[in-house]
C-alpha positions in Angstrom: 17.3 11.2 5.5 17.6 8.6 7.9 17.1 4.9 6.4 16.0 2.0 8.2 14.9 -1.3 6.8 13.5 -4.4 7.0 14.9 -6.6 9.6 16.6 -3.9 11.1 15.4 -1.3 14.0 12.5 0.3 13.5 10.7 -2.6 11.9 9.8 -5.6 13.7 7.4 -8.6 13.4 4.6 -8.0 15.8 2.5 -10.5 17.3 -0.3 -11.6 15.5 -3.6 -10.2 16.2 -6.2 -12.3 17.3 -7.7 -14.6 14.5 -10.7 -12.4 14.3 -9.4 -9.1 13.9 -7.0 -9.7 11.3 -10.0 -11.8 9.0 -12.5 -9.2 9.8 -9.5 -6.8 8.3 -9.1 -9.1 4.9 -12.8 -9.9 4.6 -13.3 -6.1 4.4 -10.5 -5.5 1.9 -11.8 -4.8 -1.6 -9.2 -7.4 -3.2 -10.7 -10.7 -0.6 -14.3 -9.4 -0.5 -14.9 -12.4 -2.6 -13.4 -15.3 -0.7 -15.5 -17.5 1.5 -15.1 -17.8 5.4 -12.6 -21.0 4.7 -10.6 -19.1 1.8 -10.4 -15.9 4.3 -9.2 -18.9 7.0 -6.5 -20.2 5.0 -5.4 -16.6 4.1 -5.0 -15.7 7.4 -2.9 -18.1 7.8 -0.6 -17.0 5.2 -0.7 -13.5 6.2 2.1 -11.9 8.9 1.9 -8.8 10.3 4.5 -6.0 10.4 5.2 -2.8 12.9 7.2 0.0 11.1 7.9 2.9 13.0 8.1 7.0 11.4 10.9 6.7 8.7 11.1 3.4 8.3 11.9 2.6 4.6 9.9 -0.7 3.6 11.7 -0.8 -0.3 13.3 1.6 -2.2 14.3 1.1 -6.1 15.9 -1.6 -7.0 15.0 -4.1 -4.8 13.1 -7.0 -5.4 9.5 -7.4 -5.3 8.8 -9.8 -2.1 5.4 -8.8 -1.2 2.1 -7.5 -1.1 1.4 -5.0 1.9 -2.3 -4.4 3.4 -2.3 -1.5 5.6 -4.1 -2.2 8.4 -3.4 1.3 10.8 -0.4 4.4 9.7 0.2 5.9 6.3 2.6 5.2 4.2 4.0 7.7 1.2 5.2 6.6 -1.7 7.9 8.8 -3.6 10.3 9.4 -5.8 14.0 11.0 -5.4 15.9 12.6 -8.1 19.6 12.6 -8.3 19.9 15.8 -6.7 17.5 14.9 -3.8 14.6 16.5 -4.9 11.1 14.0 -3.7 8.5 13.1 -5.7 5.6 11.9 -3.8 3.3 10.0 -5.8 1.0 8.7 -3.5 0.3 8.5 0.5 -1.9 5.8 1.5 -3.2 5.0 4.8 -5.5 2.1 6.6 -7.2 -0.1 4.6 -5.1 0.4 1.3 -2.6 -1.9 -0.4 0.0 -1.6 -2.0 3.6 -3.1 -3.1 1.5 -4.5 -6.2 4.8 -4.2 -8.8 5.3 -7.7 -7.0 3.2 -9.1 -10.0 5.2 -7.5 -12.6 7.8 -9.0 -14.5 10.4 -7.9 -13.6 9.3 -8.1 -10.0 11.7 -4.8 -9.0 10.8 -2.0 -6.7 11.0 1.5 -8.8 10.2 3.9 -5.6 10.7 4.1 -2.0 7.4 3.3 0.4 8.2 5.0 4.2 6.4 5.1 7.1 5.3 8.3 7.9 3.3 7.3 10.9 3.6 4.3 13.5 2.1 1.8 11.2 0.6 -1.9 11.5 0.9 -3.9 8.2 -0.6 -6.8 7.0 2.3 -8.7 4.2 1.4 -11.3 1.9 4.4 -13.0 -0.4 5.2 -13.6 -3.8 4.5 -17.0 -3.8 1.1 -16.9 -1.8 0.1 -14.4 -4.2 0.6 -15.9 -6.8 -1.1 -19.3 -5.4 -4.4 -17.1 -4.9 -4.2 -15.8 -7.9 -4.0 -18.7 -9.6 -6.8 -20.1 -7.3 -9.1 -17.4 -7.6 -9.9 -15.3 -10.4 -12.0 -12.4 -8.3 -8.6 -11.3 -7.0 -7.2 -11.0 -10.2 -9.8 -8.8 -11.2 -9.6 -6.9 -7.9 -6.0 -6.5 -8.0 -6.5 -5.4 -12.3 -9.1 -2.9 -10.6 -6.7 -1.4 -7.8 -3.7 -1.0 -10.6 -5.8 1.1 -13.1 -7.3 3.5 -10.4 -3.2 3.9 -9.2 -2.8 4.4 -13.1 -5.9 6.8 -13.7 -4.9 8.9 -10.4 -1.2 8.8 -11.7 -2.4 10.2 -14.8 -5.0 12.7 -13.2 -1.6 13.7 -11.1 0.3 14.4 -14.5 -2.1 16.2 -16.4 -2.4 18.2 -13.5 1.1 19.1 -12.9 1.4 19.9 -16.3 -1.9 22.0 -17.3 -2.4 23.4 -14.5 -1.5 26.5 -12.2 0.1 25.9 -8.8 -2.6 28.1 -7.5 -5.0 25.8 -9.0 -3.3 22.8 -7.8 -3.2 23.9 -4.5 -7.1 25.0 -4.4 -7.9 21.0 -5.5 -5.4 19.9 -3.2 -7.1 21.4 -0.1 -10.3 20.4 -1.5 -9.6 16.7 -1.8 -8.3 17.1 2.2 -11.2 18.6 3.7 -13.2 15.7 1.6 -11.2 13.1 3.4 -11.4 14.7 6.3 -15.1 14.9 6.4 -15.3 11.2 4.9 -12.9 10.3 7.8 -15.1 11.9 10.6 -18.4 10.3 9.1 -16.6 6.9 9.5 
């Protein structure tokens, strides 16, 4: 697998969007949707943006927890390898998700790789402005609580599944759950 990184080809700071797009963006999100006009202001200012082209690696394990990501277009996977190269995908978001959230753990360490599988356009928040709104603002506490369990509870659906559960099964749910995106997608 080719590996690219932060601050190296194949990710680059991009210019920032015009005021209005990127606060339309964070007034949207579920974790700001409680923030005044002059809190989503101030956090726009605080926010950079982020190009990452196909394959680009944005953390893998190990590496210290710097921010929060927003995704504003692309998807990004989320995965696992073993020590014998076998990938464990655990989750693939795409526009409007976050994630990057074991930046409010302690200890604040990466434990899986996040790529780019498409041309993506990511909003980043850091550590320390995190932790300033949360301190600041107890509705994003409760948002970001909120967006950790439903990763936990799909985690959990994911391993009950993979356990209990035929691969014929599996598959039969799995192209259910895409042709309900898809439909969700084209209603949108």
């Amino acid at each position: 697998m080719r590996e690219k990184r932060t601050g190296q080809p194949g990710t680059k700071p991009i210019s920032q969007p015009p005021v209005t797009e990127k606060t339309s963006f964070l007034a949207q999100s579920a974790i700001f949707q409680e923030l005044n006009a002059q809190d989503i202001s101030d956090l726009n200012q605080s926010i950079t943006s982020l190009t990452c082209q196909p394959g680009h690696l944005i953390y893998r394990p190990g590496e210290a927890s710097t921010a929060l990501f927003f995704i504003k277009t692309g998807r990004i996977q989320l995965y696992h390898l073993s020590t014998d190269g076998r990938k464990l995908i655990t989750i693939t978001l795409s526009t409007g998700a976050c994630f990057g959230e074991q930046v409010l753990y302690t200890p604040q360490i990466s434990t899986s790789f996040a790529e780019a599988l498409t041309l993506s356009y990511l909003y980043v928040l850091s550590k320390a402005d995190i932790n300033q709104l949360l301190a600041q603002n107890s509705a994003i506490a409760t948002a970001l609580l909120q967006l950790i369990g439903q990763r936990l509870t799909y985690m959990e659906t994911q391993l009950v599944s993979t356990t209990f559960k035929s691969v014929t099964t599996r598959l039969a749910e799995l192209l259910l759950q895409l042709a309900a995106l898809q439909q969700k997608s084209r209603q949108s």
